[in-house]
C-alpha positions in Angstrom: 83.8 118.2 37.3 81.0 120.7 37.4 79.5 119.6 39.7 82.5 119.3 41.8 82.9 122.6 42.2 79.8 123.8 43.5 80.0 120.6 46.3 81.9 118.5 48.2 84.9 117.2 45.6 84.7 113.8 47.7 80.6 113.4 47.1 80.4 113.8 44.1 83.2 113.7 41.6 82.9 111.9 38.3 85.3 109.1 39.1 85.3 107.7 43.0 87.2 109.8 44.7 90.5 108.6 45.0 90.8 107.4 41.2 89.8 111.3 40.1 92.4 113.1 42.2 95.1 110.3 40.5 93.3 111.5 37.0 93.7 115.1 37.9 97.6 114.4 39.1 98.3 112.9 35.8 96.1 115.3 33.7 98.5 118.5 35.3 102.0 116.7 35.0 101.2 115.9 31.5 100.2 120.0 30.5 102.8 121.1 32.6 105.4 118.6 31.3 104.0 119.4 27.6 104.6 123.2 27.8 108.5 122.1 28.9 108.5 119.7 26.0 107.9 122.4 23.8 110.3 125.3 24.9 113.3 122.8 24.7 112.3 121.4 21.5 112.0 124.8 20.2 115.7 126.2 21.7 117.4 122.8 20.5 116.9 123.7 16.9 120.3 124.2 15.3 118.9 127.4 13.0 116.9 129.3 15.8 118.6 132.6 16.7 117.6 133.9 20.5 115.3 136.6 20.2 113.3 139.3 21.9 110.1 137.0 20.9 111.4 133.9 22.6 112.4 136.0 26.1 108.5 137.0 26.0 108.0 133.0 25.0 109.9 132.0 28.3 107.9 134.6 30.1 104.2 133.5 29.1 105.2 129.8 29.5 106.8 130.5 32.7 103.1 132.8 33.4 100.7 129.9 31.8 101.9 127.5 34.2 102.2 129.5 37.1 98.7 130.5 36.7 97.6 126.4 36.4 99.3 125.8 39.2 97.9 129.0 41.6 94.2 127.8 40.0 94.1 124.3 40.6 96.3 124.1 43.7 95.2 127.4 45.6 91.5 128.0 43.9 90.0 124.7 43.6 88.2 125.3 46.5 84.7 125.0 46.3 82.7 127.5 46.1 85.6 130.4 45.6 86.8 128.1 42.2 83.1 129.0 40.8 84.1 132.7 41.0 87.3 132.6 39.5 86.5 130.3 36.0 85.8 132.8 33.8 88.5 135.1 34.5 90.7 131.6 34.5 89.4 130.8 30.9 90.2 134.2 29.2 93.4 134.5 30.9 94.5 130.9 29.5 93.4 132.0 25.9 94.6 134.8 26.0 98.0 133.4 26.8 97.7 130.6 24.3 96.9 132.9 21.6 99.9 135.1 22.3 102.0 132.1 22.8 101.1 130.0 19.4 101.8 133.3 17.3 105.5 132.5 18.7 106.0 129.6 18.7 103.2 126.9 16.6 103.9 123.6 18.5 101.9 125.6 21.4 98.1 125.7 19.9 97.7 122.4 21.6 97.0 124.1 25.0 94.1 125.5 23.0 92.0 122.0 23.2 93.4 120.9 26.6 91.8 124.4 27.9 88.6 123.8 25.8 88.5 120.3 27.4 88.7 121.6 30.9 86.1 124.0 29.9 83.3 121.5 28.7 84.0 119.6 31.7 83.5 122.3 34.3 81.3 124.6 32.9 77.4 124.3 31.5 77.0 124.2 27.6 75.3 127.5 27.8 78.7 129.0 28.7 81.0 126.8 27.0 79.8 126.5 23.7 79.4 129.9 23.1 83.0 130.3 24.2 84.3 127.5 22.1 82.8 129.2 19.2 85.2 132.3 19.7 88.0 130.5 20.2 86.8 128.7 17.2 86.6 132.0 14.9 89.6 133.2 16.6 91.8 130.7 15.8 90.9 130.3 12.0 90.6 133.7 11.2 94.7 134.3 12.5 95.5 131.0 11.0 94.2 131.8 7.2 92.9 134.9 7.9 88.9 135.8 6.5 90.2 137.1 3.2 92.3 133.9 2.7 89.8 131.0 3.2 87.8 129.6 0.8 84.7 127.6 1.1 86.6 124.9 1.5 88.3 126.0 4.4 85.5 127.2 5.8 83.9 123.7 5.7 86.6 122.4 6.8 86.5 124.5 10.0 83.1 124.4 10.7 82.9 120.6 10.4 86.6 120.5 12.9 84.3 123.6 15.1 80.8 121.3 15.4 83.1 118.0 15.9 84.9 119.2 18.6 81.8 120.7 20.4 79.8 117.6 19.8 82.6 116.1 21.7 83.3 118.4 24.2 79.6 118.3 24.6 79.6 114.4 24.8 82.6 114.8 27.9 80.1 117.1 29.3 77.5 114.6 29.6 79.7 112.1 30.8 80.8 113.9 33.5 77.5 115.3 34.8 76.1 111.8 34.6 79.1 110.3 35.8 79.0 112.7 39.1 75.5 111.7 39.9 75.9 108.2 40.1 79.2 109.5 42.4 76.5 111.4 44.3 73.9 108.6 44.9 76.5 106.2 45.5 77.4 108.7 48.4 74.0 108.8 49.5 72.9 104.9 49.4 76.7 104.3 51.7 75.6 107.0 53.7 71.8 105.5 53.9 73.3 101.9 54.3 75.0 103.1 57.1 72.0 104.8 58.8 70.4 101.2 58.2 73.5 99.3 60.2 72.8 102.3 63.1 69.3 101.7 63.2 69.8 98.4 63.2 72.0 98.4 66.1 69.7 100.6 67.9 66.5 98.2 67.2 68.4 95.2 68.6 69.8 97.1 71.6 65.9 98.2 72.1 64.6 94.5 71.4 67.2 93.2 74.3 66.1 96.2 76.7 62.7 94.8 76.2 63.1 91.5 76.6 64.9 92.4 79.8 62.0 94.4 81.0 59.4 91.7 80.0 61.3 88.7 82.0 61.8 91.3 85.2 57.7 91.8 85.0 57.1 88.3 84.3 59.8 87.1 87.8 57.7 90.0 89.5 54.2 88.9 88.2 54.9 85.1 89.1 58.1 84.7 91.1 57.9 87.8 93.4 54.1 87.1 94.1 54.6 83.6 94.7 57.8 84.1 97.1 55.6 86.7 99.2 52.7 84.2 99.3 54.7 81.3 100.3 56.4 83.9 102.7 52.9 84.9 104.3 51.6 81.0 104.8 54.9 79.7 106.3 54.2 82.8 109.2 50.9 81.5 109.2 51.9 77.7 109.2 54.3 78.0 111.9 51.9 80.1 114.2 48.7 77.3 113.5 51.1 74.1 114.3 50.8 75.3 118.2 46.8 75.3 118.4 45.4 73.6 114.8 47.9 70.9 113.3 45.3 69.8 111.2 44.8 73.3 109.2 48.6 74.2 109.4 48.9 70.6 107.7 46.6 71.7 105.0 48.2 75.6 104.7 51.7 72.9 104.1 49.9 71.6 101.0 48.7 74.9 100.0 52.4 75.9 99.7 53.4 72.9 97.8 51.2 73.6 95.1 51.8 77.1 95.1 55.5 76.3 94.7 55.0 74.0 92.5 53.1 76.4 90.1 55.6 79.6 90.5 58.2 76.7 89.8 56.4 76.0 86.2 55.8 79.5 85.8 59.4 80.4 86.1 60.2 77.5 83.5 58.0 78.8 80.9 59.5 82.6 81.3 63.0 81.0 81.2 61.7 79.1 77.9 59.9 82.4 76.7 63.7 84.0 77.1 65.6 81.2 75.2 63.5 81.4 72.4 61.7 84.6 72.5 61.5 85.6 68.6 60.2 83.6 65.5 63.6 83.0 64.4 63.8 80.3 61.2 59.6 79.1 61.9 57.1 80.0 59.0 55.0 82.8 60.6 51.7 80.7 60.1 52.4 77.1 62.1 54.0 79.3 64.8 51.1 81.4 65.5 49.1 78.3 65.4 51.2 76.7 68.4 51.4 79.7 70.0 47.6 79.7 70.2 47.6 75.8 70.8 50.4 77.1 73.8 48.5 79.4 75.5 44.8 77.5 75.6 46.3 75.1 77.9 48.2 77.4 79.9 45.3 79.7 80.6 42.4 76.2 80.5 40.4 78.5 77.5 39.6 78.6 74.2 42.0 79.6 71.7 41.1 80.4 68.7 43.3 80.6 65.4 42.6 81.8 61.8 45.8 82.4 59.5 45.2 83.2 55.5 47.7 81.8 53.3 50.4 83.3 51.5 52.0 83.6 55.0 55.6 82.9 53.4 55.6 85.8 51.1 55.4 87.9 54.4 59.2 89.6 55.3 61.0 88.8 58.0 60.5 92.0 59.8 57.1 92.0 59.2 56.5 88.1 60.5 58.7 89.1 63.4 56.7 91.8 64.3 53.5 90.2 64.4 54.8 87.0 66.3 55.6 89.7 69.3 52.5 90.9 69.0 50.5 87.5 69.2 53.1 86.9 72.1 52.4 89.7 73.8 48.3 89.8 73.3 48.3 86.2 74.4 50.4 86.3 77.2 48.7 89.0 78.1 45.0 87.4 78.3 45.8 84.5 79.9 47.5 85.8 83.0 45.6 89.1 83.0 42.4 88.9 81.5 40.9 86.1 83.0 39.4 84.9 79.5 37.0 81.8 78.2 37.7 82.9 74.7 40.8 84.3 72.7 40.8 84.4 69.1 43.6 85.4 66.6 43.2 85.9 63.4 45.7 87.1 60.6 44.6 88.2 57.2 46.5 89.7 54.2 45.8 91.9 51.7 47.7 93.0 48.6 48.9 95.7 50.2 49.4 94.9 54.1 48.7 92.3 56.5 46.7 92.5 59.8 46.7 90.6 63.5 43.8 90.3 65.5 44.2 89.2 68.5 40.5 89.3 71.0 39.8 88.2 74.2 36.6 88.3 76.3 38.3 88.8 79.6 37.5 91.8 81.7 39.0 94.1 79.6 41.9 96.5 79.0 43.1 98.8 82.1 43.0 103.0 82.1 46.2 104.3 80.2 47.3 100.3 80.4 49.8 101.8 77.3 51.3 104.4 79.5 51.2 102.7 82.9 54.5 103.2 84.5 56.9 100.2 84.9 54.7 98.2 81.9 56.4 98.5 78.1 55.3 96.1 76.4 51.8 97.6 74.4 54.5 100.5 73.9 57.4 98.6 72.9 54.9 97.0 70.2 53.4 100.2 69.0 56.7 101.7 68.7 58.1 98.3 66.7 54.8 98.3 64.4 54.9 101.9 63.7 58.5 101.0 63.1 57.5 99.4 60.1 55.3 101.9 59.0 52.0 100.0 60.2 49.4 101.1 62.8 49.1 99.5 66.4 45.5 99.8 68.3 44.8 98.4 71.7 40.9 98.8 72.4 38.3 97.2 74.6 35.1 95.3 72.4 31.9 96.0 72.9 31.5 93.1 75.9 34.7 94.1 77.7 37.0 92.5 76.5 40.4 93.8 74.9 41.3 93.5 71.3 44.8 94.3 69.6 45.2 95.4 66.4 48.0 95.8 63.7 48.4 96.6 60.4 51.7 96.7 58.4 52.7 97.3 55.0 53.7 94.2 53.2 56.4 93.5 50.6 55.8 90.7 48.6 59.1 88.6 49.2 
């Protein structure tokens, strides 16, 4: 609760939110119901004789509640209810002191004030305030001439009892709206996850989008314009050289036949573009397998084990960039060599992937029209790892990664 009033009530009440303002509903028709209770009971004794005192009884009752209902309907407002708790407190003991000198049943509202008052305010405040009310109370019930030592140890033991547990509700309710807090804050984190989540597969589909409409250009488009071109050609040579336009026809049927396989394996990259349910380690050694006969080179692979203990997102992330490095040097590069390698440490695992082609184009990350060395520096860094794309010291182009590592 003390926290409650210096926040949002819903963040971080002690029970969830809810369940507290049915607690709070009950907690005020039961004091307000009590304080009823106990005028009637007093007016339906058969010896009580109406008085001045019980017109002024009506009138503080009728003044107590009024004032609980003004403060916890009209003030519990954070942070004007902060302001207004002191005053709140003295007011309400004041009444209940004046009230139980009337009529005795009343000196209950005495602990359901001090209850409230451990709950809401710190113990630097509150127990200091308990013990007046404390000393109040027992010197008008026996009076400091009256008591004897007995009676005095009987009201410090009730006094330190009471505080211990007013203390111990006080506890409970701090710790109780903490948890309330950081349940708030791992729902609210949770759903930050889902939206980033969202986000990263709309951006992985956007990608993949972009990769296939460079891959149809790189292979499809050049291939069309080629076949395009010789077919003008063709049809102008059958006039004056059959022979050659015979051999320009063959041309074309191998070209076509190679944009046709080139168009299958993009179509195949699409259907199963991610690592999905394969173990990181065998995949990357296919994929290397995969792409020495595609390009007719060497490829290369090196994987350390412990491989499984590697997280999804991680083993994701450095499939697309073995993809991408790979794909990259066989159709680019013009490679004899490409090597991968993927090591682990304790702490983070890293993907090599090196080629000795003819090396990495100026700005090649920031070229317009080409996302893919971003998409996978943005992805890696994603995970909190770092993404290098460099050319080696005999031309060629090396990628790099390293990313933090979980053990799974």
């Amino acid at each position: 609760m003390s926290t409650a009033i210096q926040h949002d009530p819903g963040a971080d009440t002690p029970l969830p939110l809810a369940q507290f303002k049915r607690f709070l509903a009950i907690f005020h028709i039961v004091f307000l119901c009590g304080l009823a209770f106990c005028l009637i009971l007093r007016w339906r004794r058969p010896e009580l004789v109406w008085t001045w005192k019980d017109s002024v009884l009506a009138g503080l009752v009728t003044l107590q509640a009024a004032l609980y209902v003004l403060f916890f309907v009209f003030l519990w407002k954070p942070p004007t209810a902060l302001r207004w708790w002191g005053a709140y407190f003295a007011v309400s003991f004041g009444i209940w002191l004046a009230e139980w000198q009337i009529e005795s049943a009343l000196q209950w509202t005495a602990w359901a004030y001090l209850g409230q008052m451990f709950g809401v305010l710190r113990p630097a405040m509150s127990v200091p305030a308990a013990i007046g009310v404390f000393i109040t109370y027992f010197l008008v019930s026996f009076g400091a001439k009256d008591m004897n030592l007995w009676d005095w140890i009987g009201a410090l033991s009730l006094a330190v009892t009471t505080t211990a547990l007013g203390l111990f509700i006080h506890g409970l309710t701090v710790t109780s709206s903490e948890r309330a807090k950081l349940i708030k804050q791992l729902e609210a984190a949770q759903k930050q996850l889902e939206l980033a989540h969202e986000r990263d597969t709309e951006l992985a589909a956007l990608q993949e989008r972009e990769r296939l409409a460079r891959e149809l250009h790189d292979s499809l488009g050049h291939g069309l314009v080629t076949l395009t071109v010789q077919l003008e050609a063709a049809q102008r040579l059958y006039k004056i050289d059959p022979q050659k336009a015979s051999l320009l026809m063959d041309e074309m049927k191998q070209l076509s036949r190679t944009t046709m396989e080139q168009l299958r394996r993009s179509l195949s990259g699409l259907r199963t573009s991610g690592l999905g349910s394969q173990a990181i380690g065998p995949a990357l050694e296919k994929l290397c397998e995969e792409s020495g006969k595609e390009g007719a080179l060497k490829a290369r692979c090196s994987i350390a084990g412990g491989t499984e203990r590697l997280t999804p997102n991680v083993a994701e992330a450095l499939w697309r960039v073995a993809q991408e490095g790979l794909r990259n040097a066989v159709r680019h590069a013009q490679p004899k060599v490409v090597q991968l390698a993927l090591e682990l440490t304790p702490s983070e695992a890293v993907l090599t992937v090196t080629d000795d082609g003819v090396g990495l184009p100026k700005d090649a990350e920031n070229k317009p029209g080409h996302f893919g060395l971003r998409g996978l520096r943005e992805r890696v860094e994603g995970l909190g790892g770092t993404f290098v794309a460099r050319q080696t010291d005999i031309g060629g182009t090396q990628l790099q990664v390293s990313i933090p590592t979980i053990p799974g």
